[in-house]
NULO-910058 format. One record per residue (C-alpha): residue number from 1; chain; y, x, z; residue in three letters. Coordinates in steps of 0.02 Angstrom, whole numbers, plus 50000, padded with zeros to 5 digits. Layout:
<recs>
  resi  chain      y      x      z  resn
   NUM      A      Y      X      Z   ALA
...
</recs>
This chain:
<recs>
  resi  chain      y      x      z  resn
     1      A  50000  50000  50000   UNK
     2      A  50154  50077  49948   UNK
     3      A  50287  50088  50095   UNK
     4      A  50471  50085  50033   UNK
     5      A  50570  50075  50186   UNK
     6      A  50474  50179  50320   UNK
     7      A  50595  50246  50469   UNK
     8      A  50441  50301  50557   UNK
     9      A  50361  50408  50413   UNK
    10      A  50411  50575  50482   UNK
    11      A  50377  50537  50656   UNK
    12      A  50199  50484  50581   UNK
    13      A  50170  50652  50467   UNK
    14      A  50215  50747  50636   UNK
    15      A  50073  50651  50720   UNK
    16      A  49934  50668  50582   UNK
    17      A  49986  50853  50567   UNK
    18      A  49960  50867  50753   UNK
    19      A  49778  50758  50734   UNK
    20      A  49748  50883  50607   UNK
    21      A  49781  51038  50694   UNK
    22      A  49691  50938  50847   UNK
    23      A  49514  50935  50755   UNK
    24      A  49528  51072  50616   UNK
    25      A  49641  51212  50687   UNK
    26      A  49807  51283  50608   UNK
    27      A  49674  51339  50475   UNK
    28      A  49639  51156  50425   UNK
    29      A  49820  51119  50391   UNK
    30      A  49914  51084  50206   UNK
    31      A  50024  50966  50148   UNK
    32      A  49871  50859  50080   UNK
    33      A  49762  50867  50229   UNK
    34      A  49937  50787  50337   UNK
    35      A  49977  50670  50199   UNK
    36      A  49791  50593  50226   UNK
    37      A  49776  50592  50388   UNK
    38      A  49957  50500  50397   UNK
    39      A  49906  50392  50243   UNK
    40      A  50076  50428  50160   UNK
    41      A  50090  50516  49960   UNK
    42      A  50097  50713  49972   UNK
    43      A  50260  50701  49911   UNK
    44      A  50326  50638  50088   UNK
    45      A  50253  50783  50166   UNK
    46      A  50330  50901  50073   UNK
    47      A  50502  50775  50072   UNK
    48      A  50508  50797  50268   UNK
    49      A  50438  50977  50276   UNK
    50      A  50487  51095  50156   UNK
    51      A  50343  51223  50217   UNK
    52      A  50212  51204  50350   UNK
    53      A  50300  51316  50441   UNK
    54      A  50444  51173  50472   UNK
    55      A  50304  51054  50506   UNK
    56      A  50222  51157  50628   UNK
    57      A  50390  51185  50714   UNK
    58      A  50403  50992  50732   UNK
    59      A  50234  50989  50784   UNK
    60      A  50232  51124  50938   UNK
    61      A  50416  51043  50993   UNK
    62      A  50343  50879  50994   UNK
    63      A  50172  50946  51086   UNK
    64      A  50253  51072  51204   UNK
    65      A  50308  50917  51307   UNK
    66      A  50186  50884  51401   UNK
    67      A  50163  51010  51534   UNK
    68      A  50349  51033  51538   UNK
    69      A  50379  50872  51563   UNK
    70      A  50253  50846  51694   UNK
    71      A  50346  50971  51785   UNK
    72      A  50509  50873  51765   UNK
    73      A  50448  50730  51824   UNK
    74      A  50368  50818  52003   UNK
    75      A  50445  50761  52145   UNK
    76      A  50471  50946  52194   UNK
    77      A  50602  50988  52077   UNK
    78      A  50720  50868  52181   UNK
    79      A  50651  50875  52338   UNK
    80      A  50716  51030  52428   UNK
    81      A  50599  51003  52568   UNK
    82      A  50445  50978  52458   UNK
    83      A  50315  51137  52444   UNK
    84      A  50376  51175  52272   UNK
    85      A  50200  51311  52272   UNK
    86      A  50077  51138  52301   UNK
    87      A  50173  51043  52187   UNK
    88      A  50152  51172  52034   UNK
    89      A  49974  51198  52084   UNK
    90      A  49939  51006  52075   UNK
    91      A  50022  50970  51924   UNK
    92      A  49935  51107  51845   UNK
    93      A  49770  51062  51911   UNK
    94      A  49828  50896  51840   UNK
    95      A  49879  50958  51664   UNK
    96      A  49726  51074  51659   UNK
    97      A  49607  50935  51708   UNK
    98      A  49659  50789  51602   UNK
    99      A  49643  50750  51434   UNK
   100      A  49587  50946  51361   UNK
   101      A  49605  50918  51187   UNK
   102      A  49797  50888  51208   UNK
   103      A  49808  51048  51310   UNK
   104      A  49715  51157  51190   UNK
   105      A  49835  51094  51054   UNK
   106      A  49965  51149  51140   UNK
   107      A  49915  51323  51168   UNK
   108      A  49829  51336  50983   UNK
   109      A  50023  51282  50911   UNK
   110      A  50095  51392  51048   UNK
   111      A  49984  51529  51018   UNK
   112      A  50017  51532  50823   UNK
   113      A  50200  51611  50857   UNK
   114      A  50096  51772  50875   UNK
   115      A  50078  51758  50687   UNK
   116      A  50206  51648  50632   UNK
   117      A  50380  51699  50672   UNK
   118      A  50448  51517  50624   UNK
   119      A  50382  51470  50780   UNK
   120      A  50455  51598  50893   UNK
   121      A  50598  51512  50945   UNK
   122      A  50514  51377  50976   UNK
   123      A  50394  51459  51098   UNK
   124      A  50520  51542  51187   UNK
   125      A  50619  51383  51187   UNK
   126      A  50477  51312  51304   UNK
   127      A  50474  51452  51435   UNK
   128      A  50681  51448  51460   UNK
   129      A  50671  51275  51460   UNK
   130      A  50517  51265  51595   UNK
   131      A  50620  51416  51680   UNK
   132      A  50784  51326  51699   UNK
   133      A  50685  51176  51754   UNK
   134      A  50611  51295  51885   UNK
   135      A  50771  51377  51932   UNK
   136      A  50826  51204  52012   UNK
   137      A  50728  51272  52159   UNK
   138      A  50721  51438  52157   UNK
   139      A  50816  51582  52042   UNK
   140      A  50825  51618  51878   UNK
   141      A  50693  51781  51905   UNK
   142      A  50577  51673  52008   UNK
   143      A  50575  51548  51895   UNK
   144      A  50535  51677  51739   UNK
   145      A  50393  51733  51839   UNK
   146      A  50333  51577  51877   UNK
   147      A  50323  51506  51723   UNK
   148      A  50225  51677  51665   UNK
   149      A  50117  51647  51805   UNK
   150      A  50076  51489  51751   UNK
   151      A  50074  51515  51578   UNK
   152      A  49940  51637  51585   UNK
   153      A  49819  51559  51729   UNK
   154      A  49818  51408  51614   UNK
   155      A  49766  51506  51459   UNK
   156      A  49641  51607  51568   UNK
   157      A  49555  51436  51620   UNK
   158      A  49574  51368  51423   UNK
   159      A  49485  51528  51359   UNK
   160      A  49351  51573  51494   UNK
   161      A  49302  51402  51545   UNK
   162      A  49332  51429  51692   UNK
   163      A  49363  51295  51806   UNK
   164      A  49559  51287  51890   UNK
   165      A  49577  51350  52063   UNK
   166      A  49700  51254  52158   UNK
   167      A  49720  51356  52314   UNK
   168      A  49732  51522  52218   UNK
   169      A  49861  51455  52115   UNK
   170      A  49944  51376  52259   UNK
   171      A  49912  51559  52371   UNK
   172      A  50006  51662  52221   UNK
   173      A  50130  51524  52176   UNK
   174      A  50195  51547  52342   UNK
   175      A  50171  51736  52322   UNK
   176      A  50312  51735  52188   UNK
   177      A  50405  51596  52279   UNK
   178      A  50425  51724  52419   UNK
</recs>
C-alpha cells in the first residue's frame, strides 16, 4: 500500500534499522534490509539517511536512552540523602537484568564508534550526558569515573556472561563516591 503522507516514516526506518541491527548485527544492515523491515520503498531510506552511517547515528541516539534515562529517572539524583552508590547498583542490576536484547543493542551500536567515526560523537555524547547527570550529586571527576565504572562492569557482564554483582558494584560505587 503506497503511503503518501507518512509523518512517522523516519521515526519507523529508525526502528526497523534498530530491529535489524537487533537480530542481524551492524553486518546485516543496508538500505534494503531497513526499507523491509519498515515496509517503506528503498528510496525513503536513502530520502531520510543519506548513508548508513546517518542512520546508525539516529539509531544509537535513539537506543542510548535507556540506561541513561533510567538513571534520570532514580530517585537518587534528587535526593541528597539517598545512597546515590545503592541506587546506581540497583538500576544497573535493573538495566542489566531486564530485557537483554535491548541492552546488547545498545552496546553493539555503541561499540561500532570503535570503527565508525560517524558515531563518535555520539558515543561520547552519552558518557557527558550520563556524567553531567551524575555530577548533580557528586563532581564532575566523580561522575567521569563513575560512568567508566559503570560502563565497563556492564560490558564485562554482556561479554562474559557473567551474572551482575550487586554488592560489588555497590562496594566500588561507593569506592569512587568517596
Amino acid at each position: 500500500m503506497a503511503r503518501r503522507y507518512d509523518p512517522e516514516r523516519r521515526q519507523r526506518i529508525i526502528d526497523a534499522a534498530i530491529r535489524v541491527v537487533g537480530r542481524s548485527g551492524i553486518g546485516g544492515l543496508s538500505h534494503r534490509t531497513v526499507a523491509a523491515e519498515a515496509d517503506v520503498p528503498l528510496g525513503s531510506t536513502t530520502y531520510h539517511f543519506a548513508s548508513l552511517d546517518e542512520l546508525l547515528v539516529a539509531a544509537l541516539r535513539q537506543a542510548n536512552e535507556g540506561f541513561a534515562a533510567a538513571v534520570r529517572k532514580s530517585g537518587a539524583l534528587v535526593d541528597p540523602d539517598a545512597d546515590l552508590a545503592e541506587e546506581l547498583s540497583r538500576v544497573m542490576g535493573e538495566w542489566l537484568g531486564g530485557e537483554r536484547t535491548g541492552v546488547e543493542l545498545e552496546y553493539e551500536l555503541y561499540l561500532a564508534a570503535l570503527r565508525r567515526p560517524a558515531l563518535r560523537p555520539v558515543a561520547a555524547e552519552w558518557c557527558e550526558e550520563l556524567a553531567e547527570t551524575l555530577a548533580r550529586r557528586t563532581d564532575p571527576v566523580t561522575a567521569r569515573a563513575l560512568v567508566a565504572l559503570m560502563d565497563g562492569m556492564c560490558l564485562q557482564v554482556l561479554l562474559t556472561d557473567a551474572r551482575y554483582e550487586a554488592e560489588y558494584a555497590r562496594e566500588m560505587l561507593a569506592r569512587i563516591i568517596g
